[in-house]
C-alpha positions in Angstrom: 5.0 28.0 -41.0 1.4 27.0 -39.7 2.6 23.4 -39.3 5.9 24.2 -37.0 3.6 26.7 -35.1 0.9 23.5 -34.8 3.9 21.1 -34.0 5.4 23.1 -31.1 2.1 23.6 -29.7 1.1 20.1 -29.4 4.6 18.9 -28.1 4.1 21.7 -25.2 0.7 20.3 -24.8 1.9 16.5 -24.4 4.6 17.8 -22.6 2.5 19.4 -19.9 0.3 16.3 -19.7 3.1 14.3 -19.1 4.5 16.4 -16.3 1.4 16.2 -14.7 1.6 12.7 -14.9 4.6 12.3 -12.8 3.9 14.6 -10.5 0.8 12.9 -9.5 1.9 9.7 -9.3 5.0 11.1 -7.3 2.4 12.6 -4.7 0.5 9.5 -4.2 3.8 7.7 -3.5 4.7 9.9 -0.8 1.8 8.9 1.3 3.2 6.0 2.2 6.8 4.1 2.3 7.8 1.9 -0.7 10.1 -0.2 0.5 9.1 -3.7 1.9 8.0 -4.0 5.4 7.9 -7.0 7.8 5.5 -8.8 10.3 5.5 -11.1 12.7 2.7 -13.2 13.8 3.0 -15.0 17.2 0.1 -17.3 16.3 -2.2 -17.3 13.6 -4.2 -14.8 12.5 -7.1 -13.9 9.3 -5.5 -11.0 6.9 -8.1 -10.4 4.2 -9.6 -13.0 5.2 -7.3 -15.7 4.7 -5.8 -17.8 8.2 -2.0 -16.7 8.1 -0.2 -19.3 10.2 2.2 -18.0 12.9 5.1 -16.5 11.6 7.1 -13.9 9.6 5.9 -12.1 7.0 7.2 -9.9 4.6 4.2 -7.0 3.0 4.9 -5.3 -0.4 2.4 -3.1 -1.6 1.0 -3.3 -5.1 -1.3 -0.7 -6.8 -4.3 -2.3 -9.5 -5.8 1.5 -10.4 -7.0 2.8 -7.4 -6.9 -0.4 -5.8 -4.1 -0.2 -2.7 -3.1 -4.4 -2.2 -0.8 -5.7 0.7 1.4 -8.7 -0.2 1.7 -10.7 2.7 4.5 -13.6 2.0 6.1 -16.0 4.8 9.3 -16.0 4.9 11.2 -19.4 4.7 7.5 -20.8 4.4 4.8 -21.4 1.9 1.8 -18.6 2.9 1.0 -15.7 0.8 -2.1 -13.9 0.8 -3.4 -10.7 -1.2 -5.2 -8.3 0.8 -7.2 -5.1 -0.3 -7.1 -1.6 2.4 -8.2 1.4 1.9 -5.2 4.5 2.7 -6.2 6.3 6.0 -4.5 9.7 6.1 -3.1 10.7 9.5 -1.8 14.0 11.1 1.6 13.2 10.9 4.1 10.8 10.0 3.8 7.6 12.1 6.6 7.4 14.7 6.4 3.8 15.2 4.4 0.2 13.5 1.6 -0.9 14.8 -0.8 -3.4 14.3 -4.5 -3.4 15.7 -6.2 -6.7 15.9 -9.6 -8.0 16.8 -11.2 -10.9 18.2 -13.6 -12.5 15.8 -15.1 -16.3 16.7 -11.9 -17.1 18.7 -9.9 -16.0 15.8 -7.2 -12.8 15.6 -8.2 -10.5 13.0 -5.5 -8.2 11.0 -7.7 -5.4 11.4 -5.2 -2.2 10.1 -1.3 -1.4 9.8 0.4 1.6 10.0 4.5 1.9 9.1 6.8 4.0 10.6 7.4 6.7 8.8 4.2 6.8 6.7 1.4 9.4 6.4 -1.2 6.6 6.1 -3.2 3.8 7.6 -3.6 0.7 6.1 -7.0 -0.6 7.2 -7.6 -4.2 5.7 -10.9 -5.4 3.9 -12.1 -8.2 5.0 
């Protein structure tokens, strides 16, 4: 009787766990949009700090951890580059995509993203 009363117990237990589980992983994937977004590049510009050439380019996201990585991959071209950001929570959800850039010795530099759509920024290590 001790043994069924042990058993149950520890099935509720991994069951809670596992619940958990989901529901934070659910939760971090609401921040942000999962789908595959796309850029365009009118001329070249450094994204993790890597020269993308002109172009467009299409960004997955991957997770390593905690780690948030952008995929950038050119389409009908040859250029990919990984690119680490760290998740900037706004307000609200964005209405629009944007993209802020710098000027860095005459080069454009992918500085952050943000997706329609998405409670976060992505704001790109260099």
């Amino acid at each position: 009787m001790f043994q069924k009363q042990r058993f149950i117990l520890s099935v509720a237990v991994l069951a809670t766990l596992l619940c958990s589980a989901v529901m934070l992983t659910a939760s971090d994937n609401s921040l942000m949009s999962r789908k595959a977004q796309s850029l365009t590049l009118q001329q070249p510009a450094l994204v993790g700090g890597t020269l993308l050439p002109a172009g467009t380019y299409k960004i997955t996201h991957q997770m390593d951890g905690q780690t948030h990585i952008m995929i950038f991959k050119q389409v009908g071209g040859t250029a990919e580059v990984k690119a680490k950001c760290n998740l900037v929570p706004l307000d609200k959800k964005a209405a629009q995509d944007k993209q802020y850039f710098e000027e860095a010795k005459n080069q454009r530099v992918l500085i952050e993203m943000t997706f329609k759509g998405d409670t976060v920024t992505h704001v790109l290590q260099p």
